[in-house]
ZALUMTOR-871114 format. One line per field, with one value per residue (C-alpha): residue number from 1; residue in one letter; x, y, z. Coordinates in Angstrom, 1 decimal, padded with zeros to 4 digits. Each point is the difference from the previous one (the first is absolute). Layout:
BEGIN
n: c(NUM | ...)
res: c(A | ...)
px: c(X | ...)
py: c(Y | ...)
pz: c(Z | ...)
% end
This chain:
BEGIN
n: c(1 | 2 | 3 | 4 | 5 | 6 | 7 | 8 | 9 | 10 | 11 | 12 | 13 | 14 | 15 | 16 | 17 | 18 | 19 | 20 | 21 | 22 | 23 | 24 | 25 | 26 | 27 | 28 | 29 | 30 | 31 | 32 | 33 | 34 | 35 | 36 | 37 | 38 | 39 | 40 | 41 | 42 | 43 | 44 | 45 | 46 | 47 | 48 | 49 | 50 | 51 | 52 | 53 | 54 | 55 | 56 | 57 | 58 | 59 | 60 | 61 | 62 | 63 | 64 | 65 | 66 | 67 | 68 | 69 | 70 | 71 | 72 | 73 | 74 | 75 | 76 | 77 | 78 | 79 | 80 | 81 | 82 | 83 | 84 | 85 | 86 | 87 | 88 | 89 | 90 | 91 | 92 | 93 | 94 | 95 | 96 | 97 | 98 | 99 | 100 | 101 | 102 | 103 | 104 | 105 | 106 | 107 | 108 | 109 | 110 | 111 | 112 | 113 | 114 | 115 | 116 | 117 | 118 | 119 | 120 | 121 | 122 | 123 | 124 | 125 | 126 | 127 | 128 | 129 | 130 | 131 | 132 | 133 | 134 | 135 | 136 | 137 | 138 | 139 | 140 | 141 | 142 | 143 | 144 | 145 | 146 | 147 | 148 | 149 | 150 | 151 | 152 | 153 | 154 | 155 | 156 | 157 | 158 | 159 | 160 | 161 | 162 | 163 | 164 | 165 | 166 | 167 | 168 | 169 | 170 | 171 | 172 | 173 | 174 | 175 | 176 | 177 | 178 | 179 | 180 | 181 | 182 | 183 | 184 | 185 | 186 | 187 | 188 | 189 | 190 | 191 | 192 | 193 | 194 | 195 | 196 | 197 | 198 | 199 | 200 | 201 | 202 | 203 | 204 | 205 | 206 | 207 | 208 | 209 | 210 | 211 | 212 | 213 | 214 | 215 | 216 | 217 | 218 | 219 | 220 | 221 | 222 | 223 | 224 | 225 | 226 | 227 | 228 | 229 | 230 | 231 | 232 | 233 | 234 | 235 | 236 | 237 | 238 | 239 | 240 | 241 | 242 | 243 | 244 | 245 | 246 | 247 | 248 | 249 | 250 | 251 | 252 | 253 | 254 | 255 | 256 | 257 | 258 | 259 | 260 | 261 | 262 | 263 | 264 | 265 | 266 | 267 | 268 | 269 | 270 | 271 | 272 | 273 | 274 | 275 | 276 | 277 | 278 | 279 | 280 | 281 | 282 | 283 | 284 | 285 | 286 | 287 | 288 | 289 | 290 | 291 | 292 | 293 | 294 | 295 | 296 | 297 | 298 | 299 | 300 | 301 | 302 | 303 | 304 | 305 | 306 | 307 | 308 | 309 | 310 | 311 | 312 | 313 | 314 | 315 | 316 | 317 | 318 | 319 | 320 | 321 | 322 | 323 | 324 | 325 | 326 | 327 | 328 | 329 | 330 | 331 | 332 | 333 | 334 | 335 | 336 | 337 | 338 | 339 | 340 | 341 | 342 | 343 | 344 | 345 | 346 | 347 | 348 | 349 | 350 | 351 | 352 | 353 | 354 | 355 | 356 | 357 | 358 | 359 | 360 | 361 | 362 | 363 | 364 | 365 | 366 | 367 | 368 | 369 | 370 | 371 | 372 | 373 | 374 | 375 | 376 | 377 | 378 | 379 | 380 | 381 | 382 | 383 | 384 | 385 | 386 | 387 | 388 | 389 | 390 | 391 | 392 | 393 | 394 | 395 | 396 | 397 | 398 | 399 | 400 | 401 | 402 | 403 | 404 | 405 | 406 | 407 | 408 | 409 | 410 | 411 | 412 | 413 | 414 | 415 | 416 | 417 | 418 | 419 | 420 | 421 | 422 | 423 | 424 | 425 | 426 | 427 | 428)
res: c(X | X | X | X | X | X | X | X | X | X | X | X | X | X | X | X | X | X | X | X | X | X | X | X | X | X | X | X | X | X | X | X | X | X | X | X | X | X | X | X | X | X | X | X | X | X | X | X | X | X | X | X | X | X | X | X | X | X | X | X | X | X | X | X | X | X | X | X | X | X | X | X | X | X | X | X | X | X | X | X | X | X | X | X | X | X | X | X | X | X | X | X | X | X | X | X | X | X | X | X | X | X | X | X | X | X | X | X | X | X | X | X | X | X | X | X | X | X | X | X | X | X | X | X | X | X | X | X | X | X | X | X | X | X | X | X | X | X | X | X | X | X | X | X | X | X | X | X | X | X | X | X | X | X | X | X | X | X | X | X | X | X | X | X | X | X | X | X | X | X | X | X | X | X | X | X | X | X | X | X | X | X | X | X | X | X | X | X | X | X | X | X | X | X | X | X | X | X | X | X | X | X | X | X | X | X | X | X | X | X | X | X | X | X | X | X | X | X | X | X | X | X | X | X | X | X | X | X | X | X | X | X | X | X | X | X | X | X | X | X | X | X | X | X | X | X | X | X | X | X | X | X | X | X | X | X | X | X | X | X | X | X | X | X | X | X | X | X | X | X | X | X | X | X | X | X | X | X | X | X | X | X | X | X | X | X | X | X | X | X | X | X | X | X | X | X | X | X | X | X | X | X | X | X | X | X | X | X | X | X | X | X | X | X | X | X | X | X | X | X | X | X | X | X | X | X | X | X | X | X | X | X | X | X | X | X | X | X | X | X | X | X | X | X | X | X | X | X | X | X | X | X | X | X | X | X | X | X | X | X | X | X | X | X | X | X | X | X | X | X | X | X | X | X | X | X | X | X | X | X | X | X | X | X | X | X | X | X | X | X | X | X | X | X | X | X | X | X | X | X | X | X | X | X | X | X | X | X | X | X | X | X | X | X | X | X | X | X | X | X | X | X | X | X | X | X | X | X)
px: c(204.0 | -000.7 | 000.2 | -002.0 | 002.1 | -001.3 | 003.1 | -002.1 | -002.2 | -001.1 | 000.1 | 001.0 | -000.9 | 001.0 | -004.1 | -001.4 | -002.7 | -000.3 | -001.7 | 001.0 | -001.3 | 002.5 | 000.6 | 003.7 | 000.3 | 002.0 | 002.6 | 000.4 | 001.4 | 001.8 | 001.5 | 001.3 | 001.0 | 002.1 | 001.8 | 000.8 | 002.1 | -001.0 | 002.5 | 000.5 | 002.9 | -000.7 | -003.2 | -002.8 | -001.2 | -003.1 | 001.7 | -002.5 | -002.8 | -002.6 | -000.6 | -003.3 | 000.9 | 003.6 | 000.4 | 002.5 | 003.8 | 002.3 | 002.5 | 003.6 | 000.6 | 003.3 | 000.8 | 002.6 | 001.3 | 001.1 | 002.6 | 001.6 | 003.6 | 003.3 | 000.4 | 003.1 | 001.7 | 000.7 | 003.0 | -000.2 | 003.3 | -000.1 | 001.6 | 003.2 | -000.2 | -000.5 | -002.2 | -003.2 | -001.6 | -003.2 | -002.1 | -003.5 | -002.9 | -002.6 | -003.0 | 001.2 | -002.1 | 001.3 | -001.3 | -002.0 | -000.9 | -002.9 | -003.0 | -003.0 | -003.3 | -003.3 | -003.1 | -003.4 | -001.6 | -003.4 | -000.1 | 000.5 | 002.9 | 000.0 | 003.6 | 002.4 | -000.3 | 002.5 | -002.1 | -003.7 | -002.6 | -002.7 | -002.3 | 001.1 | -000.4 | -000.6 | 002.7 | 000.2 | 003.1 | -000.1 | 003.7 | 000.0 | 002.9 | 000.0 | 003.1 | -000.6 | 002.4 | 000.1 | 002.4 | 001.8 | -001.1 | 003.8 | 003.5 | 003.5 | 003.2 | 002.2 | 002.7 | 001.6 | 003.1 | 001.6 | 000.9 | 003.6 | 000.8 | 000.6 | -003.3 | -001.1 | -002.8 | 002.1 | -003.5 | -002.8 | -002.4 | 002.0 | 002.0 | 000.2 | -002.1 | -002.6 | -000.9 | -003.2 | -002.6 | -003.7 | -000.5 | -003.6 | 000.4 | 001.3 | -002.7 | -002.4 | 002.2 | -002.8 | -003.6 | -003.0 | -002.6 | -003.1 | -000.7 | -001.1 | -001.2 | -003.8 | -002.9 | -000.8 | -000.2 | -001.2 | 001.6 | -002.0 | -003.2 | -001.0 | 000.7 | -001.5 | 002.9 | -001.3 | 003.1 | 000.4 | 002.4 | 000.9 | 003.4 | -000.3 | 001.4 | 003.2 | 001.1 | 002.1 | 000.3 | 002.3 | 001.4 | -001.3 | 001.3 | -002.9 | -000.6 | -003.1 | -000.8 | -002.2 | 001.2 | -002.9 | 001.8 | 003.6 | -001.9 | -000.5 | -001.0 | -001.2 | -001.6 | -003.2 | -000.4 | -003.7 | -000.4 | -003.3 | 001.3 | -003.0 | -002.4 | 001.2 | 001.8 | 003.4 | 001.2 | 003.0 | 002.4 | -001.4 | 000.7 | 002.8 | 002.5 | 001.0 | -002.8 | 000.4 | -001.0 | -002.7 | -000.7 | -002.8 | -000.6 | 001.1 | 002.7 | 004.1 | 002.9 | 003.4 | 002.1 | 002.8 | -002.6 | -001.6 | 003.0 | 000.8 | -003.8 | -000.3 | 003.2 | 001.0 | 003.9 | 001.4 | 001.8 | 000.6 | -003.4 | 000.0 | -002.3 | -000.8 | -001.8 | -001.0 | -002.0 | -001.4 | 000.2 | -001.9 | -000.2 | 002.2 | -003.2 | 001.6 | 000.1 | -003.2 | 000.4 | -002.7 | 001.0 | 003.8 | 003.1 | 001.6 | 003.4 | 001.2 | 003.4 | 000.8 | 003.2 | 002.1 | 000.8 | 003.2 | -000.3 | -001.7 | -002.6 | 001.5 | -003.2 | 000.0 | -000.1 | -003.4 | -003.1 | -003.0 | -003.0 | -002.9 | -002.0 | -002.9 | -003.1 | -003.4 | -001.2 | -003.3 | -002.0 | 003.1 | -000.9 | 002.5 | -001.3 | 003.6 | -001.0 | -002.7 | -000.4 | -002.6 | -000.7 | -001.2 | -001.5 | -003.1 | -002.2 | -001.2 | 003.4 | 000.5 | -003.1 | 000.7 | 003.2 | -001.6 | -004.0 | -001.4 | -000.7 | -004.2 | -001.9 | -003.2 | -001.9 | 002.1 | 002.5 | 003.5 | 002.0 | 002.4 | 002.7 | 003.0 | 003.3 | 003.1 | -000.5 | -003.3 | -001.7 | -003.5 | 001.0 | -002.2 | 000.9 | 000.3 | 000.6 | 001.4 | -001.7 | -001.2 | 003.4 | -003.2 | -000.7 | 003.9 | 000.2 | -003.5 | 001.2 | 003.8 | -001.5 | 002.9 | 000.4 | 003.3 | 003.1 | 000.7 | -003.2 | 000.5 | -003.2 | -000.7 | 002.3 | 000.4 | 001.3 | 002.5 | 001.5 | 000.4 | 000.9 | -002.8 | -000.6 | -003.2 | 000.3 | 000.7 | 003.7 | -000.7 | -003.7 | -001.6 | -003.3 | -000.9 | 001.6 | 002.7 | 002.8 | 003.6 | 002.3 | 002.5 | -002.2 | -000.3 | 002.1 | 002.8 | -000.3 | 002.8 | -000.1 | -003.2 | -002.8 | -002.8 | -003.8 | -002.2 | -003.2 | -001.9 | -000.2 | 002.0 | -002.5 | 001.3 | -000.5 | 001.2)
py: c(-024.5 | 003.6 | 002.1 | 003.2 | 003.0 | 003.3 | 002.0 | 003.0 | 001.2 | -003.1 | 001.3 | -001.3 | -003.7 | -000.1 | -000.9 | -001.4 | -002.7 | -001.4 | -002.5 | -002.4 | -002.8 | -002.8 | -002.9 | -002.1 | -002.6 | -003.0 | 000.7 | 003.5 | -001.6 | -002.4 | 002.5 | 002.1 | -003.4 | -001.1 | 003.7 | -000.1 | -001.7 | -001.7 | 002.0 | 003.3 | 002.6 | 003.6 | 001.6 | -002.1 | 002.1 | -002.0 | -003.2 | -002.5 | 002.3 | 000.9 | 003.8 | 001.2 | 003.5 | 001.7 | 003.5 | 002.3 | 000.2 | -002.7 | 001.5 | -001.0 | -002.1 | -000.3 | -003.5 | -001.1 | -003.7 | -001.3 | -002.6 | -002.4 | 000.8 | 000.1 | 002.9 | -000.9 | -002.7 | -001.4 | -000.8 | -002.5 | -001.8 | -003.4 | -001.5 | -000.5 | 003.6 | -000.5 | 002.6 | -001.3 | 002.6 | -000.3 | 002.1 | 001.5 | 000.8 | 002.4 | 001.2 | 003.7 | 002.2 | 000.6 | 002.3 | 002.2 | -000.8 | 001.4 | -001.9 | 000.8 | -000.9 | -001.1 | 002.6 | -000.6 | -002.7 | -001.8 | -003.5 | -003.4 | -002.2 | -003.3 | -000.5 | -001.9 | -003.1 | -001.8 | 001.1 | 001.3 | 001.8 | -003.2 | 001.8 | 003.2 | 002.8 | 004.1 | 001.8 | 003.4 | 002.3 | 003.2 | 001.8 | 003.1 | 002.8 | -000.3 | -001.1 | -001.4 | 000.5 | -002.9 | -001.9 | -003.0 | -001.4 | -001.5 | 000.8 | 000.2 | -000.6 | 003.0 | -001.1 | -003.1 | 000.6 | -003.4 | -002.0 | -000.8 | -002.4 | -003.6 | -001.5 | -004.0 | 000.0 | 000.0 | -000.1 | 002.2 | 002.9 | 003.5 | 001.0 | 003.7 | 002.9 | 000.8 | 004.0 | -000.3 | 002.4 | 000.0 | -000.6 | 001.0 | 002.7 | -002.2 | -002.6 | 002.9 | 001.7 | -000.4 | 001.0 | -001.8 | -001.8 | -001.5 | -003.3 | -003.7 | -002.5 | -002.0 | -000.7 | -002.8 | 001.4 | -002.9 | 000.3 | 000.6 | 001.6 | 003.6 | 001.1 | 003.4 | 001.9 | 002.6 | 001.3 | 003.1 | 001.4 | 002.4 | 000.8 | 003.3 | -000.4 | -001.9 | -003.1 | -001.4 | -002.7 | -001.7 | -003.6 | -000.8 | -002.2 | -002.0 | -003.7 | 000.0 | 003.5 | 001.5 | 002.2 | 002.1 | 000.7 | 001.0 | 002.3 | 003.5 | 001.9 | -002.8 | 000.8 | -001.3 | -002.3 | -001.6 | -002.4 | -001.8 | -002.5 | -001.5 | 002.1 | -002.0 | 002.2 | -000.7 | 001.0 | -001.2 | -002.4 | 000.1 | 003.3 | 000.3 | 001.6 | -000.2 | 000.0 | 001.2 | -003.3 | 000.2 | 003.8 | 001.6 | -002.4 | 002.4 | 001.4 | -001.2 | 002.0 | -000.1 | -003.1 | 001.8 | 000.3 | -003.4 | -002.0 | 001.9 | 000.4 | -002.2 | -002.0 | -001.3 | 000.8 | 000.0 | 003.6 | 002.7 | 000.4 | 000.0 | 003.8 | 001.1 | 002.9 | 002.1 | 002.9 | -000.1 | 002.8 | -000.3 | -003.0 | -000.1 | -000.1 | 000.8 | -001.2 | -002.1 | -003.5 | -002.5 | -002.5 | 001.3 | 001.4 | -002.5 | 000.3 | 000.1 | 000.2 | -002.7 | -000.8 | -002.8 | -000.8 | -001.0 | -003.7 | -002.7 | -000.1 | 003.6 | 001.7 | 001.4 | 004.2 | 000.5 | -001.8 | 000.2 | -000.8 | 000.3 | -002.8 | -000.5 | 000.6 | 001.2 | 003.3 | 001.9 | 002.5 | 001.6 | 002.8 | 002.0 | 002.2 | 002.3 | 000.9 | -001.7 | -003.7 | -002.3 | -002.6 | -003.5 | -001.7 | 001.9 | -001.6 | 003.7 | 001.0 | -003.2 | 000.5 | 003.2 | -002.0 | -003.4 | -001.8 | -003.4 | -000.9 | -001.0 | -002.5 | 001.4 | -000.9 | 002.0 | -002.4 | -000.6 | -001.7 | -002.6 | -001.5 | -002.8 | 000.8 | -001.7 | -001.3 | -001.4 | 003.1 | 001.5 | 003.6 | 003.4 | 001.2 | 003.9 | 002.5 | 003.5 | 002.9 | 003.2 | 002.6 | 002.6 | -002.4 | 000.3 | 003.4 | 000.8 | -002.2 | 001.3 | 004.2 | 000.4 | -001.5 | -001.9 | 001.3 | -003.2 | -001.2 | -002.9 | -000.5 | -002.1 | -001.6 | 002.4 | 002.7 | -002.9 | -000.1 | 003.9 | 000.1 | 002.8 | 000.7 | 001.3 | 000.3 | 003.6 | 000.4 | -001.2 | 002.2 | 003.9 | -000.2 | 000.9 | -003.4 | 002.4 | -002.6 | 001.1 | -001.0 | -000.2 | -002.5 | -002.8 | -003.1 | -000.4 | -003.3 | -002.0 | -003.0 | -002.3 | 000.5 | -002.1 | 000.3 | -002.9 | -001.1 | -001.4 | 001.9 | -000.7 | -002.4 | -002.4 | -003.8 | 001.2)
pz: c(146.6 | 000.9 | 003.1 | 001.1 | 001.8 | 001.8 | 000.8 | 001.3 | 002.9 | 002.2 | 003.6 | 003.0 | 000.1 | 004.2 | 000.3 | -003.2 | -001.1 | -003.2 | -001.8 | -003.3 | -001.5 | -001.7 | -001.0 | -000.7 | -002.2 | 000.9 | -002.6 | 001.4 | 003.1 | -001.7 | -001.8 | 002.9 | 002.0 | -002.3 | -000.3 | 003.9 | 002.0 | 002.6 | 002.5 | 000.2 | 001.5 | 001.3 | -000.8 | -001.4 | -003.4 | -000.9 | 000.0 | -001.0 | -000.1 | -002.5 | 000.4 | 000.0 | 001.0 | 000.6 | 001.2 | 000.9 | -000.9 | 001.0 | 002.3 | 001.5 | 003.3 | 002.2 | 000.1 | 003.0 | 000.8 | 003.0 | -000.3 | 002.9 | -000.8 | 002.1 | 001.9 | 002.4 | 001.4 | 003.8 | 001.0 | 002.8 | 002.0 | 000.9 | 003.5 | -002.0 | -001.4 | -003.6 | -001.4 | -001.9 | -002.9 | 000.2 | -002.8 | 001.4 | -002.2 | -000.1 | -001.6 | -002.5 | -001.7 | -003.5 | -002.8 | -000.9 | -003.5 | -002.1 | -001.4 | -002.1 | 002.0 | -001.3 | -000.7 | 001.5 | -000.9 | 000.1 | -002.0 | 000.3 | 001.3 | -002.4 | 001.0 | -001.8 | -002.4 | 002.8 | 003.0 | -001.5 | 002.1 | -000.6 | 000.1 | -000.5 | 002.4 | 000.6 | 000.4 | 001.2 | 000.1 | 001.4 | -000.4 | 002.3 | -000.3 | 003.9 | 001.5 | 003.8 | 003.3 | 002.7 | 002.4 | 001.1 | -003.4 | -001.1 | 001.0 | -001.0 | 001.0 | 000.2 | 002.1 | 001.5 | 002.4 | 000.6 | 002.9 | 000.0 | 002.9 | 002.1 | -000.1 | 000.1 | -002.4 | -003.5 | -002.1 | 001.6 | 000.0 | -000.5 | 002.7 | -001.5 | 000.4 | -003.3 | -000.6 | -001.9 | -001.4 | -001.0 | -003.6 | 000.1 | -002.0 | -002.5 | 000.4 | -001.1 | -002.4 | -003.1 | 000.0 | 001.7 | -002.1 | 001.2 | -001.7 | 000.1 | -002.4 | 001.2 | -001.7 | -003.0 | -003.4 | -002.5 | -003.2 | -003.2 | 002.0 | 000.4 | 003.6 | 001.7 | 002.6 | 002.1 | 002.0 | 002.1 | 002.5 | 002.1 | 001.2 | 001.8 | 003.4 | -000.3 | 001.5 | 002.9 | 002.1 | 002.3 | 002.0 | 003.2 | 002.7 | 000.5 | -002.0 | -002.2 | 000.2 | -002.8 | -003.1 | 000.7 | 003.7 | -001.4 | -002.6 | -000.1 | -003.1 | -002.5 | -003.8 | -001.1 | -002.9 | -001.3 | -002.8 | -001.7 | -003.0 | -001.6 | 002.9 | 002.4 | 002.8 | 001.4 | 003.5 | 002.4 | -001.3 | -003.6 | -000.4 | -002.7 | 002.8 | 002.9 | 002.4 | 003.9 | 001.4 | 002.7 | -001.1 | -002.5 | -002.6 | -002.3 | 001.7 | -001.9 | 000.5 | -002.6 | -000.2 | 002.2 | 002.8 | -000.1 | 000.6 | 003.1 | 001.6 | 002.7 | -000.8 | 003.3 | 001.3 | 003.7 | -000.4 | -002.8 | -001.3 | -003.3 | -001.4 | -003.1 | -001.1 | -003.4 | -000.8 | -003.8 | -002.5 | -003.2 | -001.8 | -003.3 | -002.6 | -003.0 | -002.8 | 000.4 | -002.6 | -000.8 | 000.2 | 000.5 | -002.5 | -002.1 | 002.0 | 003.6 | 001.6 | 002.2 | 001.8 | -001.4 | 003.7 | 001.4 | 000.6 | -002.4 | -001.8 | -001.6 | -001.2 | -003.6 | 000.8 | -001.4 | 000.1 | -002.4 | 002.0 | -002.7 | -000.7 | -002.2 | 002.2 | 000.1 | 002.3 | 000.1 | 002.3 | 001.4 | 002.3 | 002.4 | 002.6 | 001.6 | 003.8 | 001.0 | 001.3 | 000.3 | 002.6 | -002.3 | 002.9 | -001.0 | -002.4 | -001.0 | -001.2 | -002.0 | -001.9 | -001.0 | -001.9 | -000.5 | 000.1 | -000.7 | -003.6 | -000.1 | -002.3 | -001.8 | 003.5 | 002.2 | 001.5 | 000.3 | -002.5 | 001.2 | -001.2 | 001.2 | 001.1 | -000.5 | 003.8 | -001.1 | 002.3 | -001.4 | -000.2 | -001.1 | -003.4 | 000.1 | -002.2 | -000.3 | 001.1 | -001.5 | 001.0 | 000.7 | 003.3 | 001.1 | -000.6 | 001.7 | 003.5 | -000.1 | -000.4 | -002.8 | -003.2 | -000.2 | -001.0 | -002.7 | -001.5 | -003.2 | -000.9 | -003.3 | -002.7 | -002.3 | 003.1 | 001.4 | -003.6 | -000.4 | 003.6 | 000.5 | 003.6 | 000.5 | 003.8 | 001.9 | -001.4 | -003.6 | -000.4 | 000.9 | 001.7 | -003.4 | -001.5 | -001.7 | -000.4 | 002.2 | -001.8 | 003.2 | 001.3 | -002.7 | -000.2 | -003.0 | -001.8 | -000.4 | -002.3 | -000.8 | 001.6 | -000.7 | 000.7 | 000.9 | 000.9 | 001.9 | 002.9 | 003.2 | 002.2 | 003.4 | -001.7 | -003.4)
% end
């Protein structure tokens, strides 16, 4: 197995579009099932996923608990005068401790050979540096004075007086990620992703009072996410993130902020808010570095500390645009990635999917027709076998306008790399 690395030069990713071709074979996922369990403690790092992609450092997270434990003890007098102890429990913040967190990420969740992804599914991880601020999102106990005196109920609620704080900080103590698995990914077929983002702008959201209100109402600042697998556009609650229900149908914010939008409470609404700064981008893998840290956790299962994510699979086409995004919902901008395959009288070829569907084949496009719709070339461009083997990046980073080769820019192979033919086509 071998891995591609650029260590070098990939700017800001905060808007971005890119396009890939791949395909997984079914011992690939079977592979990387039976390596993960089918739990998981403190920051997911690929667990049960098949990279495609991974990008940017892994970085630390503050990890708290909050435990139910004694904090004092009543002491309540019958009729006849005996004193009754009575210990009182409350919920206490304890730590923190450090943990390594997952890099970006965009690949596919097959899960684990006790609890597979049947079938498997895209999964997208994007690990900001960003740490968010909110309130009323958990609390502590800080205090408990007791209550010493006569009282008739021997067994009851706490008598005493609790001093508590707001934990939110802890809560939020490790960087945002937008992320979400959705979307069918048949084994042992070629698959086309079109993804793009754009982050600019932040995100925060809040609770509300009222039942069944909207995400979209408790939103504020939201990110934009688009996705075409197979040319087929995704929107709302396919979309592999959270998605601001009843909002843009592109429109997801960062886990942190979708399980507080809209969430309904009767008092101390719950906020959230983060600003992002650049995207960790580097080092850019294909599909991903041969070793991870992970956390072994703190409870069972106990995770080994690393994790070796890369499986045998098959890429081609991969182009990466830094900056600029790209709405899929237009046919236009797909074809510049991605057209029909024709017979010799002009029409499309068909072929059978495995839900027994008559589908278009298409094929890859010429890179010209990309670069010519997006007004730049891209930044990564792997364009034929021989230049996925060497890891030659022809794109913006890797090439002068006068194709003299940047050395900064090109990839570092790692391993075996292995050319094949035929070309990528959807129904192969």
């Amino acid at each position: 197995m071998g891995f591609l690395t650029l260590d070098s030069g990939l700017p800001n990713m905060n808007k971005a579009t890119i396009s890939v071709w791949f395909r997984i074979p079914t011992a690939a996922a079977e592979a990387r099932r039976a390596e993960s369990p089918g739990l998981y403690w403190d920051f997911d790092v690929m667990t049960g996923v098949v990279p495609l992609l991974v990008f940017g450092d892994q970085q630390t997270g503050q990890v708290y608990e909050w435990k139910n434990e004694q904090v004092g003890t009543d002491i309540r007098i019958d009729e006849g005068g005996v004193e009754h102890p009575q210990a009182i429990y409350g919920i206490v913040l304890h730590g923190p401790r450090t943990a390594p967190m997952p890099p970006s990420w965009i690949g596919v969740a097959v899960g684990s050979t006790a609890s597979p992804f049947d079938p498997p599914s895209l999964s997208l991880h994007l690990q900001t540096s960003d740490i968010a601020s909110g309130a009323n999102l958990s609390y502590s106990v800080v205090n408990y004075v007791p209550f010493v005196g006569p009282s008739p109920d021997i067994v009851g609620d706490p008598l005493g007086v609790f001093t508590t704080q707001d934990t939110s900080f802890a809560t939020l103590a490790a960087p945002v990620s937008i992320e979400g698995v959705s979307l069918d990914v048949d084994l042992d077929q070629w698959h086309h992703l079109l993804i793009s983002w754009d982050l600019q702008g932040g995100n925060d959201g809040h609770g509300t009072t009222e039942f069944g209100a909207s995400t979209a109402s408790s939103t504020g600042n939201f990110s934009l996410l688009w996705v075409a697998l197979d040319d087929e556009n995704k929107t709302e609650s396919d979309l592999p993130a959270y998605w601001v229900d009843g909002g843009d149908p592109n429109a997801v914010v960062c886990t942190e902020v979708g399980r507080v939008a809209g969430g309904h409470q009767e008092k101390d609404i719950h906020t959230v808010t983060v600003s992002f700064s650049d995207l960790p981008a580097i080092p850019l893998c294909i599909p991903a570095k041969e070793e991870y840290d992970q956390s072994p956790g703190v409870n069972e299962p106990v995770l080994p500390a690393t994790t070796e994510p890369v499986e045998r699979i098959e890429m081609a086409e991969l182009q990466i645009f830094c900056g600029v995004s790209l709405d899929t919902s237009s046919a236009i901008n797909r074809r510049a990635f991605v057209d029909y395959k024709l017979d010799e009288n002009g029409e499309r070829v068909k072929y059978i999917n495995s839900d027994g569907e008559e589908k278009d084949v298409m094929l890859p496009v010429d890179p010209d027709k990309a670069k010519e719709l997006m007004g730049r070339r891209p930044h990564v461009l792997l364009h034929g076998s021989s230049k996925w083997k060497e890891g030659r990046n022809t794109g913006s980073l890797g090439l002068e306008d006068d194709d003299a080769v940047l050395p900064s820019g090109q990839f570092t192979p790692t391993g075996t790399i292995t050319p094949y033919k035929p070309d990528p086509e959807l129904g192969k």
